[in-house]
N, CA, C and O atoms as a GROMACS GRO file, in nm:
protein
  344
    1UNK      N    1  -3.422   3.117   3.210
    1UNK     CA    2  -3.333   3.229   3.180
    1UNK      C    3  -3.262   3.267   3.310
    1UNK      O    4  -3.324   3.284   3.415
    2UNK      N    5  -3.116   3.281   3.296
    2UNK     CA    6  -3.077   3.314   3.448
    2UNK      C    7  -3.085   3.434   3.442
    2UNK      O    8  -3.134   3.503   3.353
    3UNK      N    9  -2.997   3.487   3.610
    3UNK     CA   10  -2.999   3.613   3.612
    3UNK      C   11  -2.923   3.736   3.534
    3UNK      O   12  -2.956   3.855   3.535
    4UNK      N   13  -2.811   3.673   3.466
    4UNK     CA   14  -2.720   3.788   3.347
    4UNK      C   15  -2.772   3.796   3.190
    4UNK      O   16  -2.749   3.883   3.106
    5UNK      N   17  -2.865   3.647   3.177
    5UNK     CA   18  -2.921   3.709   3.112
    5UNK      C   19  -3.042   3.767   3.087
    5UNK      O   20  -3.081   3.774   2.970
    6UNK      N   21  -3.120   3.818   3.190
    6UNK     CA   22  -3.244   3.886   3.197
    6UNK      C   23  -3.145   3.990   3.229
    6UNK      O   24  -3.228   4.080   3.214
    7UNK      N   25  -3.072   4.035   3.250
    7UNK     CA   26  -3.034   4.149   3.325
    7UNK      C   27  -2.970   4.213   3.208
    7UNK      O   28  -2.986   4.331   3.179
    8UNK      N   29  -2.893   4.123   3.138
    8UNK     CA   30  -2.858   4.176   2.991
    8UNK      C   31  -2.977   4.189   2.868
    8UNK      O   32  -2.948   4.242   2.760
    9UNK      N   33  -3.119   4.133   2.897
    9UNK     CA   34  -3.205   4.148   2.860
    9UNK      C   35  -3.306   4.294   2.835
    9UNK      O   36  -3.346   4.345   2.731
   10UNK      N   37  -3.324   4.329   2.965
   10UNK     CA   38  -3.304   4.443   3.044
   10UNK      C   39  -3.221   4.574   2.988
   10UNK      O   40  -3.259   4.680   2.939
   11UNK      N   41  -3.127   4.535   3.009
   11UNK     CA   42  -3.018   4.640   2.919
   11UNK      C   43  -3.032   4.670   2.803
   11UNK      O   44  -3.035   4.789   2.772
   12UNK      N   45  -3.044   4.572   2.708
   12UNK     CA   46  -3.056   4.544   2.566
   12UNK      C   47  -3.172   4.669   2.549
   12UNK      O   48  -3.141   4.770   2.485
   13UNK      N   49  -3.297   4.657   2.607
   13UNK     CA   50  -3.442   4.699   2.577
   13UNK      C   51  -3.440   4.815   2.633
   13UNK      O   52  -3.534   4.888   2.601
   14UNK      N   53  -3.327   4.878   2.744
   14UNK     CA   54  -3.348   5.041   2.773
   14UNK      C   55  -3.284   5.117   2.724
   14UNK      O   56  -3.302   5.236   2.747
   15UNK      N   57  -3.098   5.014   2.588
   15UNK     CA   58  -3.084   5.092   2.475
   15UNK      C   59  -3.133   5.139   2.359
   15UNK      O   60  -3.113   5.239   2.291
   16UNK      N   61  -3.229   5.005   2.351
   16UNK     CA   62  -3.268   5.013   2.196
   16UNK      C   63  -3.409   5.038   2.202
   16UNK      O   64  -3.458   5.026   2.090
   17UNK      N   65  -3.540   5.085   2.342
   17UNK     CA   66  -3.636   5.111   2.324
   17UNK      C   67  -3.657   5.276   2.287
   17UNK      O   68  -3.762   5.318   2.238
   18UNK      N   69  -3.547   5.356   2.316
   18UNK     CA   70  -3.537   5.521   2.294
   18UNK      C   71  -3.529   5.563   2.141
   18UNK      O   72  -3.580   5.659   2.083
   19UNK      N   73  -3.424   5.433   2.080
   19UNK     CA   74  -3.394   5.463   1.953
   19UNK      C   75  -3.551   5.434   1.865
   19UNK      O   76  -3.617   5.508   1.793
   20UNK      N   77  -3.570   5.302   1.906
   20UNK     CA   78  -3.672   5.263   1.840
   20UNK      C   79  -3.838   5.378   1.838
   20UNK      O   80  -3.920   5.402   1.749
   21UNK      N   81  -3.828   5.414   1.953
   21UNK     CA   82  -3.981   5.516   1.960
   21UNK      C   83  -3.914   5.620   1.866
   21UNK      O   84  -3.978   5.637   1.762
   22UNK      N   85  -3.789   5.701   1.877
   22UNK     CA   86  -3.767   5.825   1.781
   22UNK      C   87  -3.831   5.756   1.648
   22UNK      O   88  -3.934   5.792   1.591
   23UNK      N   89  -3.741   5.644   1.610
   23UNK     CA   90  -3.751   5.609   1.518
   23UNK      C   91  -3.925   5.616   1.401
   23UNK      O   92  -3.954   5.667   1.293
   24UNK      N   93  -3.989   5.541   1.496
   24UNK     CA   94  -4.109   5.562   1.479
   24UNK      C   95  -4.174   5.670   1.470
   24UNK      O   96  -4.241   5.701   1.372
   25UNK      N   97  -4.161   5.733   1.564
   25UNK     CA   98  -4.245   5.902   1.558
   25UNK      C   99  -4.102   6.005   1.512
   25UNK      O  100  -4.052   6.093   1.582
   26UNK      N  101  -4.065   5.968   1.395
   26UNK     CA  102  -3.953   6.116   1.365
   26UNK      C  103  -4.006   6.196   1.326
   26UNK      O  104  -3.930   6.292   1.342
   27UNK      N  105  -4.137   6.246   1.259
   27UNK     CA  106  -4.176   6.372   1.241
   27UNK      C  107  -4.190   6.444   1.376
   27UNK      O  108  -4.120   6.536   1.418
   28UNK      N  109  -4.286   6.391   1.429
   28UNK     CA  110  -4.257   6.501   1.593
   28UNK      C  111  -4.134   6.483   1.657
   28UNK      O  112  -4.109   6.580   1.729
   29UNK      N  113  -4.056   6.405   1.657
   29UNK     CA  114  -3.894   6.357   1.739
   29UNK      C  115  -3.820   6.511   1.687
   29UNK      O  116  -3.742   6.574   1.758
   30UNK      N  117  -3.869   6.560   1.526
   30UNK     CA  118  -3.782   6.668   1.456
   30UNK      C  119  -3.817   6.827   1.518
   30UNK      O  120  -3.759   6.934   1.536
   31UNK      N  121  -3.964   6.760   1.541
   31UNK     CA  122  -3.983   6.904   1.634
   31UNK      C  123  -3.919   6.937   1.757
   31UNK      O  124  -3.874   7.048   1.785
   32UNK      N  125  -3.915   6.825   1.839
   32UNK     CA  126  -3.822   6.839   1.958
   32UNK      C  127  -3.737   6.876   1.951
   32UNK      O  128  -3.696   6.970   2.019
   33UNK      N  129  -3.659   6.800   1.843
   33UNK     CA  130  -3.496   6.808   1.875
   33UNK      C  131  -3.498   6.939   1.770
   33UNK      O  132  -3.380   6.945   1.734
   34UNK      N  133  -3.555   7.022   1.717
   34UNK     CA  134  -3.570   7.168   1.674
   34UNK      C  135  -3.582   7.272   1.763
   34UNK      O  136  -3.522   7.379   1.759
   35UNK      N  137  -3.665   7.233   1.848
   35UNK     CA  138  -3.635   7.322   1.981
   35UNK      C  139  -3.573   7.355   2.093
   35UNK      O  140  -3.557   7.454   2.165
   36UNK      N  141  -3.521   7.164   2.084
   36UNK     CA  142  -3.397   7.177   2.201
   36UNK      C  143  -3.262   7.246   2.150
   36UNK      O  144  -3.178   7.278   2.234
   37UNK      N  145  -3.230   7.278   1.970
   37UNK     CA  146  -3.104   7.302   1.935
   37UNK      C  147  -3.077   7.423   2.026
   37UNK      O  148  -2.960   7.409   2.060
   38UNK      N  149  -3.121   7.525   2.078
   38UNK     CA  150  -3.050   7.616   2.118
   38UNK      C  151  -2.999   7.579   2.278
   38UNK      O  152  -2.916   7.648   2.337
   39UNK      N  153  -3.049   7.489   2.324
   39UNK     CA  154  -2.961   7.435   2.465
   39UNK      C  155  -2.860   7.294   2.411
   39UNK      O  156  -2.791   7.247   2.501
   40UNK      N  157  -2.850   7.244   2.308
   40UNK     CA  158  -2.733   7.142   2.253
   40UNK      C  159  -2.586   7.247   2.332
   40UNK      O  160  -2.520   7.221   2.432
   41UNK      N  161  -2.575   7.367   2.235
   41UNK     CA  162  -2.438   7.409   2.289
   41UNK      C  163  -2.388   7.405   2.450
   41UNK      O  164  -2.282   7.358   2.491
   42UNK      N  165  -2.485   7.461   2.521
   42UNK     CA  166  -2.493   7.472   2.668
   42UNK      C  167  -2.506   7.283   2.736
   42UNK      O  168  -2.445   7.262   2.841
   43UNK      N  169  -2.566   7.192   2.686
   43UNK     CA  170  -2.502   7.074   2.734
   43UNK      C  171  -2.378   7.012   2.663
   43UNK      O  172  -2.323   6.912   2.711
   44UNK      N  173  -2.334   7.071   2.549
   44UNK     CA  174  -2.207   7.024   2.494
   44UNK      C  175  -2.109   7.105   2.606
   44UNK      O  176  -1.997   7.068   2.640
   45UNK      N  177  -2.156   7.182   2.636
   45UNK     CA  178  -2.027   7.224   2.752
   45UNK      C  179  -2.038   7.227   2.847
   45UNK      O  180  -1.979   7.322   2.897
   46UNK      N  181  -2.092   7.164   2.916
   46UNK     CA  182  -2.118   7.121   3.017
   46UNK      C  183  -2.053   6.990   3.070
   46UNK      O  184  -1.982   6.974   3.170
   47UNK      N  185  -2.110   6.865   2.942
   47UNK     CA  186  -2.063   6.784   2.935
   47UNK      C  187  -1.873   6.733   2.899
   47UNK      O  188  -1.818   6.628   2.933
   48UNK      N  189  -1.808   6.864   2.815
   48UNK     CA  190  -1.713   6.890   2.791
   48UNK      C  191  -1.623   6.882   2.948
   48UNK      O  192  -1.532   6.803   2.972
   49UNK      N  193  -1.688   7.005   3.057
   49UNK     CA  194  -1.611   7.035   3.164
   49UNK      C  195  -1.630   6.905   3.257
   49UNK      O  196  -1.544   6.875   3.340
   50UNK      N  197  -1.715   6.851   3.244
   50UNK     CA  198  -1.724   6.732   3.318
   50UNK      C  199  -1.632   6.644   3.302
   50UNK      O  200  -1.568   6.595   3.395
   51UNK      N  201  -1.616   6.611   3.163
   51UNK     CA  202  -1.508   6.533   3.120
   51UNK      C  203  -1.332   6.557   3.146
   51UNK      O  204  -1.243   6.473   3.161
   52UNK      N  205  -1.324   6.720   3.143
   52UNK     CA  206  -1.223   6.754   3.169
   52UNK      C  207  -1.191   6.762   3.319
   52UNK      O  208  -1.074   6.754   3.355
   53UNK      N  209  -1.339   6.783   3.452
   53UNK     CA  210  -1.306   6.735   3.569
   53UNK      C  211  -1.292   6.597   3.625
   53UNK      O  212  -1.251   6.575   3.738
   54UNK      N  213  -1.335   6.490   3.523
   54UNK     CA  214  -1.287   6.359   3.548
   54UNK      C  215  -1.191   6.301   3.494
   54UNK      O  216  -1.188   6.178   3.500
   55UNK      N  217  -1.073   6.381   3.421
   55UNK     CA  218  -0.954   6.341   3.360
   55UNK      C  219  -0.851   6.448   3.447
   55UNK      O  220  -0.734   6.454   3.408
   56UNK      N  221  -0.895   6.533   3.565
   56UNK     CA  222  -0.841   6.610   3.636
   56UNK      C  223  -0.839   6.484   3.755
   56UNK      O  224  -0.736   6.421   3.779
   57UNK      N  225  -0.968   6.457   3.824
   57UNK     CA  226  -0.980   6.356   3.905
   57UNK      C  227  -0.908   6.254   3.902
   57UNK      O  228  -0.887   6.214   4.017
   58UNK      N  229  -0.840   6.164   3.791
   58UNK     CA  230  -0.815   6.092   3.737
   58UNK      C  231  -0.660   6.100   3.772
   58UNK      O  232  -0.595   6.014   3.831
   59UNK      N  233  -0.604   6.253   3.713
   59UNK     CA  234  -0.457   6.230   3.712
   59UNK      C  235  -0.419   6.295   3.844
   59UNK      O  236  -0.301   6.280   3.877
   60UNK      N  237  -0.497   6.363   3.925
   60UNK     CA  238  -0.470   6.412   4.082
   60UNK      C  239  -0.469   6.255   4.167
   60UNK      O  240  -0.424   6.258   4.282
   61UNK      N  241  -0.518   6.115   4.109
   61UNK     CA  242  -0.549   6.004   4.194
   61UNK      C  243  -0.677   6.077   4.302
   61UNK      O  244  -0.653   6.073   4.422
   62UNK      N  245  -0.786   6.130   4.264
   62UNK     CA  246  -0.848   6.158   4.344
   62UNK      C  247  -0.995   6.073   4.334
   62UNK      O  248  -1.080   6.074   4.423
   63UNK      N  249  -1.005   5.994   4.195
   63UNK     CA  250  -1.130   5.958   4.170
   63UNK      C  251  -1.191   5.887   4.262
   63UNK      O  252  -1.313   5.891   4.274
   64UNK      N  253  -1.131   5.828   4.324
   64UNK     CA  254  -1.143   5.739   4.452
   64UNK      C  255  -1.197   5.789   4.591
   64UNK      O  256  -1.212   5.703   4.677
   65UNK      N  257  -1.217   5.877   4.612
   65UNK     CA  258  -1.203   5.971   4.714
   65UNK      C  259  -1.396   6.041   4.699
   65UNK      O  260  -1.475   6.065   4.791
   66UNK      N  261  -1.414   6.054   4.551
   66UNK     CA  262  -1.531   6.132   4.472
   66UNK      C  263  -1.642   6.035   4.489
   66UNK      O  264  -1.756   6.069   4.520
   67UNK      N  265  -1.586   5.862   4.458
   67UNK     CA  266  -1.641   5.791   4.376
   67UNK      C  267  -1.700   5.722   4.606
   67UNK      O  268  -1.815   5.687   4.634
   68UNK      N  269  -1.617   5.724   4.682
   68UNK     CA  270  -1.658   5.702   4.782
   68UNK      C  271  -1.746   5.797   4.879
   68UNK      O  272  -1.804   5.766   4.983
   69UNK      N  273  -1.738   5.910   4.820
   69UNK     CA  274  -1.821   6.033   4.878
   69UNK      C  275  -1.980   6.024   4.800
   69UNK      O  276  -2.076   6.089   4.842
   70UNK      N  277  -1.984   5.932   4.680
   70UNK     CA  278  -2.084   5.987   4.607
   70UNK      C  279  -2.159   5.838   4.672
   70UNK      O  280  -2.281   5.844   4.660
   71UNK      N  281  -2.116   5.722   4.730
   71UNK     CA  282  -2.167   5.618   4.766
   71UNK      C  283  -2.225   5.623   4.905
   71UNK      O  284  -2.321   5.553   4.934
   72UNK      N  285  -2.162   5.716   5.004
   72UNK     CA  286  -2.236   5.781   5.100
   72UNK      C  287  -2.370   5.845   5.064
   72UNK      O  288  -2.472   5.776   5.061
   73UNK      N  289  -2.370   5.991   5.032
   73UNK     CA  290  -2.444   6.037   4.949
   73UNK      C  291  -2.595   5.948   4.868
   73UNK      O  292  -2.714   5.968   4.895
   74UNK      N  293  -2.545   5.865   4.783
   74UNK     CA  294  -2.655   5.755   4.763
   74UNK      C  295  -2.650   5.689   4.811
   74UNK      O  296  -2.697   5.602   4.737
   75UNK      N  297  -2.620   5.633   4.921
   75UNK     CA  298  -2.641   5.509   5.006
   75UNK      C  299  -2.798   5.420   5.011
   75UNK      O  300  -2.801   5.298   5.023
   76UNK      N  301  -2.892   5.487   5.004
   76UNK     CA  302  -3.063   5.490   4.982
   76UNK      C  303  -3.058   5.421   4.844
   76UNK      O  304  -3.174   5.428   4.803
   77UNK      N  305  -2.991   5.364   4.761
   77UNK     CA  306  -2.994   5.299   4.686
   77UNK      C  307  -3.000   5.132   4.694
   77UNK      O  308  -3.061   5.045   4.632
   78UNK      N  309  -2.887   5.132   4.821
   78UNK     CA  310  -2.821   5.034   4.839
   78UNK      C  311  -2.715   4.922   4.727
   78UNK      O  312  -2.710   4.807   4.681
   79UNK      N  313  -2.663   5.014   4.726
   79UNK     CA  314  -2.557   4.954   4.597
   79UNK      C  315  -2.473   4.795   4.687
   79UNK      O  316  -2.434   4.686   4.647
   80UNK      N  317  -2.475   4.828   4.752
   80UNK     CA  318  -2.392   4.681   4.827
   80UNK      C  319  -2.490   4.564   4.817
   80UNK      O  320  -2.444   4.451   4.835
   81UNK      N  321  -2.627   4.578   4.787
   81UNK     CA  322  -2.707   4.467   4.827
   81UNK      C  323  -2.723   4.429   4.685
   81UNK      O  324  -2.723   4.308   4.662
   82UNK      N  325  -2.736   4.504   4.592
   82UNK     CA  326  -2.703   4.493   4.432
   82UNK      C  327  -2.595   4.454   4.406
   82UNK      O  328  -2.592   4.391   4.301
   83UNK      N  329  -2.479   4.467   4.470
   83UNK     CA  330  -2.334   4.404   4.430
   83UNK      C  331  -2.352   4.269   4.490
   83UNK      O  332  -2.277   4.190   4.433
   84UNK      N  333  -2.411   4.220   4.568
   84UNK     CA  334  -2.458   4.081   4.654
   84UNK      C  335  -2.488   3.974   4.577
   84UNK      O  336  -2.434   3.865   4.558
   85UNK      N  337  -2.637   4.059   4.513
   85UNK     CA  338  -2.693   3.959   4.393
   85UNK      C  339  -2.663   3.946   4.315
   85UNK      O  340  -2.690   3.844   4.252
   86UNK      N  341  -2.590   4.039   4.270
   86UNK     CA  342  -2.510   3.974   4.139
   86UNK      C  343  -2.407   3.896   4.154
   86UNK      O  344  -2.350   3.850   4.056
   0.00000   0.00000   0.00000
């Protein structure tokens, strides 16, 4: 197996392992998501302004500027040595 496809392997199993456990346990999954309803609104807008500050970013030409500040910032990741191997 090479490396894109374990890596797409990988991917595959950290979309579809979240769905699959709800799936399985939905009686308690209903309790959760019963108690989280009163913070849904408060991340729907949240997520809303985010969207509207990256379509601000976007048409100022600034995303570039965000997207190189945030690679400083995580640098402890090492995203360049991950862009290597792949």
């Amino acid at each position: 197996m090479g490396h894109g496809a374990l890596l797409l392997t990988i991917f595959s199993l950290g979309l579809a392992v979240p769905f699959l456990l709800i799936a399985a346990s939905i009686g308690s999954a209903s309790r959760y998501i019963a108690r989280a309803a009163p913070w849904l609104e408060v991340v729907s807008f949240i997520g809303g302004a985010f969207l509207v500050f990256l379509g601000i970013l976007l048409l100022a030409n600034m995303l570039g500027v965000w997207v190189a500040y945030f690679y400083r910032v995580f640098d402890f990741i090492n995203y360049d040595r991950l862009l290597e191997y792949l």
